[in-house]
C-alpha positions in Angstrom: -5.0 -13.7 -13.5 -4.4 -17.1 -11.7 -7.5 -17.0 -9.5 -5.5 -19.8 -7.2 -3.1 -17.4 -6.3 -2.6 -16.6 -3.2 -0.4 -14.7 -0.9 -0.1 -14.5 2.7 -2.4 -11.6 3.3 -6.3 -11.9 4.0 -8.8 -12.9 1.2 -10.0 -9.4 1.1 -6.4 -7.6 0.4 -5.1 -10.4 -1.5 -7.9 -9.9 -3.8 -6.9 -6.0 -4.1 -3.4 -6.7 -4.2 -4.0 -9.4 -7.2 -6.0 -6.6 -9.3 -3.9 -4.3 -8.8 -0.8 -6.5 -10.3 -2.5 -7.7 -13.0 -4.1 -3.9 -14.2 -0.1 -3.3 -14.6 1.3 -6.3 -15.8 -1.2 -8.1 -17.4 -2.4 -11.4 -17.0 0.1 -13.2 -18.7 3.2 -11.5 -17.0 1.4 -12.0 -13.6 0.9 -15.5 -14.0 4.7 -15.9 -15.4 6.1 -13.9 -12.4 3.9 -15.7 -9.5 4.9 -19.2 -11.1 8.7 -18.1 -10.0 7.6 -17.5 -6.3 8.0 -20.1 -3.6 4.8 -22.7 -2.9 1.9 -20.7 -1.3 2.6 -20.3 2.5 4.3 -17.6 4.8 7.2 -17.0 2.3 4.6 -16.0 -0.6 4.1 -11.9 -0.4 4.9 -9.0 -1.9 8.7 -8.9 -0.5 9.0 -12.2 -2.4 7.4 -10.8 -5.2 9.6 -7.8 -5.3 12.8 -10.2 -5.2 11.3 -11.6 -8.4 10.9 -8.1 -10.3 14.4 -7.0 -9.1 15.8 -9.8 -10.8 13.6 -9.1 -14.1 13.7 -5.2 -14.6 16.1 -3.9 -11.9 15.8 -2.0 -9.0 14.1 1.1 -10.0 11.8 -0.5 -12.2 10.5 -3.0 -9.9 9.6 0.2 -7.6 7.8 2.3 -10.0 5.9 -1.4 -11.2 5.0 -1.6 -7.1 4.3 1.5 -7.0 1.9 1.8 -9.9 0.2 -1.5 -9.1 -0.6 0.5 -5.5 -2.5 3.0 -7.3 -4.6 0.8 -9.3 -4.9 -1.6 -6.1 -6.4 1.9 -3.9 -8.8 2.4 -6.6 -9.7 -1.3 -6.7 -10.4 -1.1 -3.0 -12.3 2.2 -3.5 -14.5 0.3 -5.6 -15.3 -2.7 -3.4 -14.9 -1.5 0.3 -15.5 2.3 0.2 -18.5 1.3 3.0 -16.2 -0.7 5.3 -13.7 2.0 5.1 -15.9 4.7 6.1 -15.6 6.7 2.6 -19.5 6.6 1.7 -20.3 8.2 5.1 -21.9 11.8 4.8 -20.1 12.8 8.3 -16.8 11.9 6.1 -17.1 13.0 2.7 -18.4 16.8 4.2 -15.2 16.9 6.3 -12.4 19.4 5.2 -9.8 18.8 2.3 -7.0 17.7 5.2 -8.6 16.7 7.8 -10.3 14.3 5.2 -6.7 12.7 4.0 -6.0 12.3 7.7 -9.2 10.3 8.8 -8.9 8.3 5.1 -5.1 7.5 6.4 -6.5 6.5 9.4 -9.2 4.5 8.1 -6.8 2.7 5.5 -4.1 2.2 7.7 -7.0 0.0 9.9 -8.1 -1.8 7.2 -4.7 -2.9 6.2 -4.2 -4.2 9.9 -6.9 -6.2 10.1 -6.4 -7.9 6.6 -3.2 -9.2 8.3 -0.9 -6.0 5.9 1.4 -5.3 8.6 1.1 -2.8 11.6 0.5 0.7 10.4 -0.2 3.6 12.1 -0.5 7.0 11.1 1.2 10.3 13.0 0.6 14.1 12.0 3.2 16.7 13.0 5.5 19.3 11.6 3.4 19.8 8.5 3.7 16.4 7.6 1.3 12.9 8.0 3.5 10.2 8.7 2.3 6.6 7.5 4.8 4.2 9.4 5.2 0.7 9.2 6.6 -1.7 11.3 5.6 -5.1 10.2 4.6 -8.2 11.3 6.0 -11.1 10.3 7.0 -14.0 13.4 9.1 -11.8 15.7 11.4 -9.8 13.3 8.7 -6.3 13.1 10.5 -5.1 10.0 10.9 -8.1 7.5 7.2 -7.6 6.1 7.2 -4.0 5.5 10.4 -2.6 3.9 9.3 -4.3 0.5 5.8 -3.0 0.8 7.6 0.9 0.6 6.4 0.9 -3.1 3.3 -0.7 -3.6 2.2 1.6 0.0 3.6 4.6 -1.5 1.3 4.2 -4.9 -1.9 3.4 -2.6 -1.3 6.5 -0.6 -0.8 8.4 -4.1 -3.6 7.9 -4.7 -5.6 7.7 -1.4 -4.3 11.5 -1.5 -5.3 12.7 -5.0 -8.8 10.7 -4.6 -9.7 12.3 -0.8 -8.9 15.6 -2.4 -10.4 15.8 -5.3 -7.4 16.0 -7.6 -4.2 17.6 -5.8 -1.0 16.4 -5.8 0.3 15.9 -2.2 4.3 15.1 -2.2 5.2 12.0 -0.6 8.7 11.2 0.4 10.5 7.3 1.9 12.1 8.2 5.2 14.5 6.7 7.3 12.4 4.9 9.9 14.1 6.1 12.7 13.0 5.6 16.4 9.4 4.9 15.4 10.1 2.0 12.7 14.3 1.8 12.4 14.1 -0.7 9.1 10.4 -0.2 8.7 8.8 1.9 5.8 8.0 5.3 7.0 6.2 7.3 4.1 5.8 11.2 4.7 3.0 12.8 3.2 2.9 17.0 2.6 0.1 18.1 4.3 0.3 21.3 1.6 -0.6 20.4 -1.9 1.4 21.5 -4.8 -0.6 24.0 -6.9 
């Protein structure tokens, strides 16, 4: 991996973000694919990223390539921020199955705000967690997130399958509605599959 490389996020996720790509699609393909993005700046993210995989492998394999990248990019994070997070904490890994996914949503979701990810914010309610998006990105609140769908969908794959010890929790892309209306709004089962 290009250790120049940069996007637009903070050194901390960028870092994540990086690891996670290259764990997927290698070194070699990274590099390849970052050399077709625009000079580093505002314009360099995943979004611009994703443009570039669409126009390689298509639109559904672009998504599953985000997606899987999240997963390896959560257990990259677990591995160098579980303390910042609030994961090594007795008071948190004690707490019940759920109510465990809900505070690790909650402490994600904070994390990813201050590394400059967007503006996320996490909602529980009619047997569902809801991890909504609305972006940042100079005025227009929804430009930043929509691409990130994927890639956030992976990390919260496996944020859920990590916080409870192995279950499956369905996830689902929603329409954003009132709360995010071309944001990325990602419900979560709060019932595992068994």
């Amino acid at each position: 991996m290009n250790q120049s490389a940069r996007f637009r996020y903070s050194p901390a996720l960028n870092k994540v973000v990086l690891q996670g790509l290259t764990e997927i699609l290698g070194t070699a393909r990274l590099d390849d694919l970052l050399a077709s993005l625009p000079a580093e700046g505002a314009g360099r993210d995943l979004g611009s990223l994703r443009q570039v995989l669409l126009q390689t492998y298509g639109q559904q394999s672009s998504a599953g390539i985000l997606m899987r990248a999240g997963r390896a990019a959560f257990a990259r994070l677990l591995t160098g921020s579980a303390a910042e997070l609030g994961f090594e904490d007795q008071s948190f890994r004690l707490l019940p199955p759920r109510r465990k996914i809900f505070t690790a949503l909650q402490q994600l979701a904070g994390w990813l705000n201050r590394q400059e990810g967007g503006d996320y914010r996490v909602v529980e309610g009619n047997g569902v967690w809801q991890w909504v998006c609305v972006g940042r990105l100079e005025g227009d609140l929804s430009a930043s997130c929509r691409p990130l769908c994927p890639f956030t969908m992976g990390m919260l794959q496996e944020l859920t399958y990590w916080a409870s010890s192995g279950r499956v929790y369905p996830l689902r892309e929603e329409a954003g509605g009132k709360a995010a209306p071309t944001g990325c709004v990602i419900a979560i089962e709060q019932q595992p599959l068994d």
